[in-house]
N, C-alpha and C positions, 0 to 999 in steps of 0.2 A: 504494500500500500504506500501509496505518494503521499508524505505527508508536508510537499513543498507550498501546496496552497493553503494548507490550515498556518504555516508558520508565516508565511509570505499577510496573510491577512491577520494574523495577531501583530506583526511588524507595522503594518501601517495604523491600527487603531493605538498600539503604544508609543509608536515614535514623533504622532501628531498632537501636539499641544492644545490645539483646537480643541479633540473630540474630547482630553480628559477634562478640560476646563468645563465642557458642556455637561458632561456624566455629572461633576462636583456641582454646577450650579442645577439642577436636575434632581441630584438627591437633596441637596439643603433644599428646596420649594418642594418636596417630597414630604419632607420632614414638616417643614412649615405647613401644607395643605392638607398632610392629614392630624395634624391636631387640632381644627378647626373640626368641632362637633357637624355632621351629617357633610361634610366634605368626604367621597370617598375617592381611594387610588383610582380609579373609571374618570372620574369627573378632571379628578387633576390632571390627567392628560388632555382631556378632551379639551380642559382651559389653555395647553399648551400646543396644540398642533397647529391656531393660525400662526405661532411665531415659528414656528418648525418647516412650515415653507418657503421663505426667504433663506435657508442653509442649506448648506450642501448634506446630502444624504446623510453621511455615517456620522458626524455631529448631532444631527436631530434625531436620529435614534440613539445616540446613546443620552441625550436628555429627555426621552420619553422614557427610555427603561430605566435611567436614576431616579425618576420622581416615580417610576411605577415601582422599583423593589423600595422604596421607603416610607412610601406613605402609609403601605397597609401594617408595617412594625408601627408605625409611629401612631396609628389612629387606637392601636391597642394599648398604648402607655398610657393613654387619659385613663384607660378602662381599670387600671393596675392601681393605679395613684388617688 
């Protein structure tokens, strides 16, 4: 098995300062949108995808999936606390 294109595409999403900038600000409004009671991970993207069309592809998705894996940890901490 070639495994030149799975490392060839983990090279380009780490070596691009863009896309990890977009993951960070993606999980902090993750964080920030799901502690907001009846805000859910669904919602907070859906409030982020008109800004996600102005970038280039692999940026806008890795700030739909930073705000999607932390919203729904974060909407549970109210529930803890």
């Amino acid at each position: 098995m070639d495994f030149s294109l799975l490392l060839s595409s983990y090279a380009t999403v780490w070596s691009n300062p863009e896309v990890l900038l977009m993951t960070f600000i993606g999980a902090l409004g993750g964080v920030l949108l799901g502690a907001i009671p009846g805000m859910t991970a669904t919602m907070g993207v859906a409030l982020l995808i008109p800004f996600s069309f102005g970038m280039d592809l692999i940026p806008s998705i890795g700030l739909l999936l930073g705000n999607r894996a932390t919203a729904r940890p974060s909407s549970r901490a109210r529930t803890v606390a």
